[in-house]
C-alpha positions as CSV (number, residue, x, y, z in Angstrom):
1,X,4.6,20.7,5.7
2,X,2.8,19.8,8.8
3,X,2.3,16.5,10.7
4,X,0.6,13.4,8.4
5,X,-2.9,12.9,9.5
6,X,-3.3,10.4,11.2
7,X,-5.1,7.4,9.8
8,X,-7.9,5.5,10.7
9,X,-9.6,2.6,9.6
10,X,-12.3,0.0,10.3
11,X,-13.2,-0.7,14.1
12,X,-11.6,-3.1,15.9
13,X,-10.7,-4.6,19.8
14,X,-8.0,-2.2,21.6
15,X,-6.6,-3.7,24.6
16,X,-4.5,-0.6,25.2
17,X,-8.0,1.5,24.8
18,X,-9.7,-0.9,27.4
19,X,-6.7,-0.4,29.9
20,X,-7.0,3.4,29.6
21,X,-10.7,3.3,29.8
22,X,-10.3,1.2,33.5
23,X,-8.6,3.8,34.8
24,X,-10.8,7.1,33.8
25,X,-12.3,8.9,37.1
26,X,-16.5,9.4,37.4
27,X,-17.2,7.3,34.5
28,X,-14.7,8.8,31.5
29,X,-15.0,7.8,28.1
30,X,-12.2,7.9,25.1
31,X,-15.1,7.5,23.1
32,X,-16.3,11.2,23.9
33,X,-12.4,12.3,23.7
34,X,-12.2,15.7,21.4
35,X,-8.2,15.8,21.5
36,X,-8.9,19.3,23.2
37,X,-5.1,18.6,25.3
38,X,-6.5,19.6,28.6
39,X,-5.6,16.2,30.2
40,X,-2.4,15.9,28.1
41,X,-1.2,19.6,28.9
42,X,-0.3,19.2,32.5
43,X,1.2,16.1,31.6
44,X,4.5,14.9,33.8
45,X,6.2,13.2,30.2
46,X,5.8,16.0,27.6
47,X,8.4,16.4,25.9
48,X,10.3,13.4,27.5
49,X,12.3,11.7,24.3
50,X,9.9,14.3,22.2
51,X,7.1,12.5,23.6
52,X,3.5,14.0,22.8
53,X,1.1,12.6,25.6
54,X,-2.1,14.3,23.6
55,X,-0.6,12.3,20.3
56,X,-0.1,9.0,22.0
57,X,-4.2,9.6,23.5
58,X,-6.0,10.2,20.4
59,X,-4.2,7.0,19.0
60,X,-5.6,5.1,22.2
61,X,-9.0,6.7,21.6
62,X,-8.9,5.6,18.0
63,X,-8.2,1.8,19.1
64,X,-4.3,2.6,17.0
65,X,-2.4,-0.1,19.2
66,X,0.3,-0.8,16.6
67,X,0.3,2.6,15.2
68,X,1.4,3.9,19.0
69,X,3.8,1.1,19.6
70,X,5.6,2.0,16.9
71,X,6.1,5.8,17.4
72,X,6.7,5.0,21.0
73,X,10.0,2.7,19.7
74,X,10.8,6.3,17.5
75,X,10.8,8.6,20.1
76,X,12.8,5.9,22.9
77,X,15.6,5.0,20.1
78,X,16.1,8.4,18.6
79,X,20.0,7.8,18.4
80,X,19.1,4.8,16.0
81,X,16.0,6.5,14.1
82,X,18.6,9.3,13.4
83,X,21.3,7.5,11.9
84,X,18.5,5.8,9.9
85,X,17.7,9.1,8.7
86,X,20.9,9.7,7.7
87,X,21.2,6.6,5.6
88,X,18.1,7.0,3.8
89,X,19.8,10.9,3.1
90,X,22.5,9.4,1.6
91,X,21.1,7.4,-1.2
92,X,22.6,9.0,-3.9
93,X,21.2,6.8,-6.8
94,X,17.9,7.0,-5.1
95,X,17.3,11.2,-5.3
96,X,17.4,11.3,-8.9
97,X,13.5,10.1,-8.9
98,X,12.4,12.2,-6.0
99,X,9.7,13.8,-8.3
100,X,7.7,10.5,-8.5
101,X,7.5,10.6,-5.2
102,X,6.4,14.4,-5.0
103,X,9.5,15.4,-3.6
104,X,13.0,14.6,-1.6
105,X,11.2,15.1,1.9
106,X,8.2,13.4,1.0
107,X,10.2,10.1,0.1
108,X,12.5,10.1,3.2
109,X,9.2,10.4,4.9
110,X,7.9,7.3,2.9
111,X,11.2,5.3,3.5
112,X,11.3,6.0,6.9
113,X,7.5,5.0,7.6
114,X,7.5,2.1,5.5
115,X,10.6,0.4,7.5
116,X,9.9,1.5,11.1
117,X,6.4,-0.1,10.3
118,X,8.2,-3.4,9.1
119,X,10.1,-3.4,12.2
120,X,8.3,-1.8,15.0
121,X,4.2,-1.4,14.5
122,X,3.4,-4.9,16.6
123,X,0.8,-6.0,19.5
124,X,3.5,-4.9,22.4
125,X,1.7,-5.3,26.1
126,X,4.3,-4.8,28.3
127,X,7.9,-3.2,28.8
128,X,10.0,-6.6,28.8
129,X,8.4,-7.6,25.7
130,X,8.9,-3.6,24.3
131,X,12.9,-3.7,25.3
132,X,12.8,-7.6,24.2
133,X,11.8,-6.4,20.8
134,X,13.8,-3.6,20.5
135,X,16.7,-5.7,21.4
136,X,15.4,-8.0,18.2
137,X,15.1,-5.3,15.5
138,X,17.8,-2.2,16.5
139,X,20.1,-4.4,14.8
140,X,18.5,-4.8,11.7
141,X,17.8,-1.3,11.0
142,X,20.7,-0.9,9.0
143,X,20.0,-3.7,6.8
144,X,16.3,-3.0,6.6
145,X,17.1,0.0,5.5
146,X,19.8,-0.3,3.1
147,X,17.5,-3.5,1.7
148,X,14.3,-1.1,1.0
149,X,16.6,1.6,-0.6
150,X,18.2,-0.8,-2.9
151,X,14.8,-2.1,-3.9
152,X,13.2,1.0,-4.2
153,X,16.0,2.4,-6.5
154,X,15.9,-0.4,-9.0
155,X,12.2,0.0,-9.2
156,X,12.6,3.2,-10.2
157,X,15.2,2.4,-12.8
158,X,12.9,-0.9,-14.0
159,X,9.9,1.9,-14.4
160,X,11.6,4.9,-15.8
161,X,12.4,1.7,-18.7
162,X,9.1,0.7,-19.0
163,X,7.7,4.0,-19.1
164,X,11.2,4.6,-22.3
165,X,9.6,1.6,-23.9
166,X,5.9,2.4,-24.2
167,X,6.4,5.8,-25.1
168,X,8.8,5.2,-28.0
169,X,6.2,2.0,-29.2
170,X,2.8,4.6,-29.1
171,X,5.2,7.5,-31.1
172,X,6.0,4.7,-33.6
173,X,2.7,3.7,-33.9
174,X,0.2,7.0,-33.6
175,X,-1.5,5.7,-36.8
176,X,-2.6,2.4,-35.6
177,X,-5.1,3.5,-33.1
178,X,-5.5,-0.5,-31.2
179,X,-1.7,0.0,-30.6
180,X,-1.3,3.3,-29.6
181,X,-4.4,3.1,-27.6
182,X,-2.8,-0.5,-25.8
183,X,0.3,1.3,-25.4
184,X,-2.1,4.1,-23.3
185,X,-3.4,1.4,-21.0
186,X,-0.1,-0.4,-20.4
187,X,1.0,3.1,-19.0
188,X,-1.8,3.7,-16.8
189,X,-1.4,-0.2,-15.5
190,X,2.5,1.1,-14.2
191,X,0.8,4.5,-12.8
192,X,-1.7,2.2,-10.8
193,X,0.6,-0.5,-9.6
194,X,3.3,2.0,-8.2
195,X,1.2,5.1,-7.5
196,X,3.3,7.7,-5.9
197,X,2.5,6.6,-2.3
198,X,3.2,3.1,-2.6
199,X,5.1,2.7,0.1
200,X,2.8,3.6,2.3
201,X,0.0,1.5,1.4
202,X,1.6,-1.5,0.5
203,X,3.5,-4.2,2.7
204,X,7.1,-4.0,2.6
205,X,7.1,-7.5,1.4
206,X,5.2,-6.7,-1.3
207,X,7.3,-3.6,-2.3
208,X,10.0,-6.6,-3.4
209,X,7.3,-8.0,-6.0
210,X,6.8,-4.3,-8.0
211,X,10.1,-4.7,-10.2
212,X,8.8,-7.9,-11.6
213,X,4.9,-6.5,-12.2
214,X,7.0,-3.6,-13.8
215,X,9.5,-5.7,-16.1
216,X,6.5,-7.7,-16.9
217,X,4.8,-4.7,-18.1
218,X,7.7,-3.6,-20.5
219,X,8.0,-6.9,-22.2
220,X,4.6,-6.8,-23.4
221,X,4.4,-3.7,-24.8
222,X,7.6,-5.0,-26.5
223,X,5.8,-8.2,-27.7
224,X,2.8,-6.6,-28.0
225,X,4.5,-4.4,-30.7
226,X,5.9,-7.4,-32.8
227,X,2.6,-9.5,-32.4
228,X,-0.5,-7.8,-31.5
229,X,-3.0,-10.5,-32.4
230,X,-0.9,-13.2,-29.5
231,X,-0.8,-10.6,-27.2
232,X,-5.2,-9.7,-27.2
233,X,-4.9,-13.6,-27.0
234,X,-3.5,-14.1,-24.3
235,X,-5.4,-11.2,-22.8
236,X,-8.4,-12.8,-22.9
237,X,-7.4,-15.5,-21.0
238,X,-6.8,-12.8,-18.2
239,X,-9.9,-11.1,-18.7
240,X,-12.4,-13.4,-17.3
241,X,-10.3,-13.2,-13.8
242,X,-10.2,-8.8,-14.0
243,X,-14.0,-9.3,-14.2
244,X,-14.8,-11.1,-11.2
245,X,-12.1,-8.7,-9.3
246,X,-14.3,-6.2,-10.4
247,X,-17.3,-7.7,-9.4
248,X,-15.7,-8.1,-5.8
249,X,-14.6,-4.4,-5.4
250,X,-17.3,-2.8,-6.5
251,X,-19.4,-4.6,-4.4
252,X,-17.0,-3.7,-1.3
253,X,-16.5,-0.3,-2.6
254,X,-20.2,0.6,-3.0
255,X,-21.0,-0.4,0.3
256,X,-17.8,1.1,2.6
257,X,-17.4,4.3,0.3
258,X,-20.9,6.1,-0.4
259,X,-19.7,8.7,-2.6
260,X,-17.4,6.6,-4.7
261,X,-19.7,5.3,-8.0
262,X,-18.9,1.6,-8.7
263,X,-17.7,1.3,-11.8
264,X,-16.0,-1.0,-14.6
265,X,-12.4,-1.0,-12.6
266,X,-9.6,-3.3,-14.5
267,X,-9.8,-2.3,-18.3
268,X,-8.3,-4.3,-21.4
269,X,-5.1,-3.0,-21.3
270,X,-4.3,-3.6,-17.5
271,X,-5.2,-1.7,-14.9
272,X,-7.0,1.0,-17.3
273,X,-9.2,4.1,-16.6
274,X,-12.8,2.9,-15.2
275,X,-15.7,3.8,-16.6
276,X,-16.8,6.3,-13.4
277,X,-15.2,9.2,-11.9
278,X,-12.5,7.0,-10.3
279,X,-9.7,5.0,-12.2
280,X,-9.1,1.4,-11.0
281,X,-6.0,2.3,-9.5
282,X,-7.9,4.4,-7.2
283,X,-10.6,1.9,-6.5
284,X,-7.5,-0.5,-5.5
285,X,-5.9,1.4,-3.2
286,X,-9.1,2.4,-1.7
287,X,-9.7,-1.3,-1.4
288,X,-6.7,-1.8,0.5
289,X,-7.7,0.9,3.1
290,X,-10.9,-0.4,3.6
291,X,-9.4,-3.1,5.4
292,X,-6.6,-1.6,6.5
293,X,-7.0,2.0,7.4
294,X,-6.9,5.3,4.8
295,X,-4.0,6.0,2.9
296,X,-5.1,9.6,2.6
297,X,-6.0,10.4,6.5
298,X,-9.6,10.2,5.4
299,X,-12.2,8.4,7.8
300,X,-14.7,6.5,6.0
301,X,-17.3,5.1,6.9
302,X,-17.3,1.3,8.7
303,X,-17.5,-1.5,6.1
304,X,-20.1,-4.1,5.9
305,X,-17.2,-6.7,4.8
306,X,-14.9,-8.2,7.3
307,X,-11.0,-7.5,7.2
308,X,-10.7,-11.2,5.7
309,X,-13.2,-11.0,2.6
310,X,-11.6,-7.7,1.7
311,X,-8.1,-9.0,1.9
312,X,-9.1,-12.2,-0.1
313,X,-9.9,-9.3,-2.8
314,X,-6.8,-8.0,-2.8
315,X,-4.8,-10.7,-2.6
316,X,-6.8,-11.6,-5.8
317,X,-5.5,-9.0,-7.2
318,X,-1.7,-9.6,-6.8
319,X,-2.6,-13.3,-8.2
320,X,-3.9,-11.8,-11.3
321,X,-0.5,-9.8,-11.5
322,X,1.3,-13.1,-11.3
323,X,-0.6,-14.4,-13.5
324,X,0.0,-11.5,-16.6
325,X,3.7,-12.4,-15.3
326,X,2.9,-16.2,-16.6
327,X,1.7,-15.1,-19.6
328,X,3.5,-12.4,-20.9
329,X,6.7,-12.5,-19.6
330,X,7.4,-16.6,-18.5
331,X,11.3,-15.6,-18.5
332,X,10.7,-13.1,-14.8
333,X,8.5,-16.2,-13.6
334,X,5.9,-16.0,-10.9
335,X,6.4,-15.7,-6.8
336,X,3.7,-18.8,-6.0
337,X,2.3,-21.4,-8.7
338,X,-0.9,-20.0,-10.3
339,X,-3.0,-21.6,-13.3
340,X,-6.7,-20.5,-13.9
341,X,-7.2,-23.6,-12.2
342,X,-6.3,-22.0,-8.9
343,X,-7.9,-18.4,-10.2
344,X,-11.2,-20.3,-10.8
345,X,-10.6,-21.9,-6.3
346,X,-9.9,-18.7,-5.4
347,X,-12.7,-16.6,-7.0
348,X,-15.2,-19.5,-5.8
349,X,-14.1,-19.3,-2.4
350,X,-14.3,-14.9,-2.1
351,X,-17.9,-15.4,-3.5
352,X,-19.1,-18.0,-0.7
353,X,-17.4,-15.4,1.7
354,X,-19.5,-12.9,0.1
C-alpha cells in the first residue's frame, strides 16, 4: 500500500505557515500551493535522514504544525523509530488479532502512529526546544511502546470475550426476539466503541479506558440474560442522556458534513444502528474528526461549531460510557465520579455553548 493521506481538518493559526509565508519572493502564497514539487525538487535536503521537502511543504500549507513536528522527530531519530519497529514486530500475543485491525501491516502502522503522536506531535518553535524534547521522550519509547502493546493486547482478548459471550446468549435465545435482538445491539455497541481504526482516532489515553467499556459490555449481556426486565430498567435511566447526545451531533453533524443525513444516532441497546444511512458509530467518529481532523484523509468542509463545543460533545459521550459502567457493571467502577446529577450540568452547559 501507498503513503496514508494525509489529514486535514478544521482551520486554524499556523505559526510555522506565517514564517514560511514571510519569506516567499514577489508576493508568494502557500495558500495558492498545488504540491506540484517544483520548489521542493531542487531542494539542498532531499533525501537528508529520508527527508521529503515537498511532504514537509504541503503540511506547512495546510497549517499541520504538529503533524510536521512529529515526522520531523521520525526521520532525525531513525535509529530509535527502528528499534521501535522492531518491538511492535515482536508482539507475539498481539498478531493473533491482526485481522481486526485489517491486517499485520496495517496494525504496526496504527501502533507506530498512535505512540509517535503521544510522544512527539507538539507546538516545537525552535531547535533547542526540538533536541530538548527529544532528549525528554527518546527514553520513553520503549516503555510507551511496550505500555500500548500490552493494552492493546488485553483489549483484544477482553473483546474476543465479549463478542464469545453475546454470541452464545443470542444462539440460546433465537426464540425470544427482545433478547436476541438486545444481544444484536450490544454487539454493534463493541463494533462502534473499538472500530478497526481506533487507534488512530482516539487519544492514547483514552485507548487505556476501552477494556473497561468492553468488560462492561459483556457483563450485561450476561445480566441481561438472567434478568431482562432490571436490565431495560436501568436502560432507561441512560436513555434520556443518548438523546441529548444525539441531539448535539446531529446538530454538529448536519451542519460540518452536508451529505451525511442526521439521524437517530445512539439506539436502545448501546451504540445501535441509526435510523439513516450512517450507524452511530460512524456519526461518532465523524464527530471526533470534525474537531480534530479526518480519520479517513477526507477534507470536509469547515464547521460552524468551535473545536470546544464539539469536544464538549464527545467528551459527553465517554461520560455516558462511564456511566453504563455505573450501572451495569458497578464491580469495573468508573474513571471520574458521574451521577445524572452531573449528566444533567453537563448537557446544560453544551446547550448554552450551542
Amino acid at each position: 500500500m501507498g503513503e496514508a493521506a494525509i489529514k486535514i481538518g478544521k482551520k486554524h493559526k499556523s505559526v510555522f505557515k506565517d514564517k514560511v509565508m514571510e519569506l516567499l519572493p514577489n508576493g508568494g502564497n502557500l495558500n495558492a500551493c498545488l504540491t506540484c514539487g517544483a520548489c521542493a525538487s531542487g531542494c539542498p535536503a532531499t533525501g537528508l535522514e529520508g527527508m521529503d521537502p515537498r511532504k514537509f511543504l504541503r503540511m506547512a500549507a495546510l497549517g499541520m504544525d504538529e503533524e510536521g513536528v512529529r515526522n520531523l522527530f521520525i526521520l532525525c531519530y531513525e535509529n530509535d523509530i527502528n528499534a521501535l519497529k522492531k518491538d511492535i514486530k515482536g508482539a507475539s500475543r498481539l498478531k493473533g488479532y491482526a485481522s481486526f485491525f485489517g491486517g499485520l501491516d496495517r496494525l504496526n502502522r496504527y501502533l507506530l502512529g498512535c505512540i509517535t503522536k503521544h510522544l512527539f506531535s507538539c507546538d516545537i518553535r525552535s531547535r533547542d526546544a526540538f533536541e530538548s524534547h527529544a532528549a525528554l521522550m527518546l527514553p520513553r519509547l520503549y516503555s510507551t511502546g511496550q505500555e500500548l502493546i500490552s493494552r492493546v493486547t488485553e483489549l483484544c482478548e477482553e473483546y474476543k470475550s465479549a463478542v464469545a459471550v453475546i454470541k452464545s446468549i443470542s444462539l440460546k435465545n433465537l426464540n425470544l426476539e427482545a433478547m436476541f435482538t438486545l444481544m444484536g445491539k450490544l454487539e454493534q455497541n463493541l463494533e462502534e466503541i473499538v472500530p478497526q481504526n481506533f487507534l488512530e482516532i482516539y487519544h492514547y489515553d483514552r485507548i487505556a479506558q476501552l477494556k473497561r467499556y468492553v468488560a462492561a459490555i459483556r457483563i450485561r449481556a450476561q445480566r441481561a440474560a438472567v434478568d431482562p426486565v432490571r436490565d431495560q430498567k436501568r436502560w432507561s435511566e441512560v436513555s434520556k442522556y443518548v438523546d441529548r447526545f444525539n441531539l448535539f451531533a446531529d446538530q454538529i453533524l448536519s451542519n460540518s458534513l452536508p451529505d451525511i443525513p442526521s439521524s437517530g444516532g445512539l439506539s436502545s441497546g448501546g451504540l445501535g444502528l441509526s435510523s439513516g444511512r450512517v450507524s452511530s458509530g460512524v456519526m461518532f467518529e465523524r464527530l471526533i474528526s470534525a474537531g480534530a481532523g479526518s480519520t479517513d484523509g477526507t477534507c470536509w468542509p469547515s464547521s460552524q461549531w468551535s473545536k470546544e463545543k464539539i469536544d464538549a460533545v464527545v467528551d459527553l459521550f465517554w461520560m455516558i460510557e462511564e456511566y453504563k459502567v455505573s450501572l451495569f457493571a458497578q464491580e469495573l467502577k468508573t474513571a471520574v465520579k458521574i451521577s445524572p446529577k452531573r449528566l444533567d450540568k453537563i448537557c446544560e452547559e453544551i446547550e448554552r455553548m450551542f
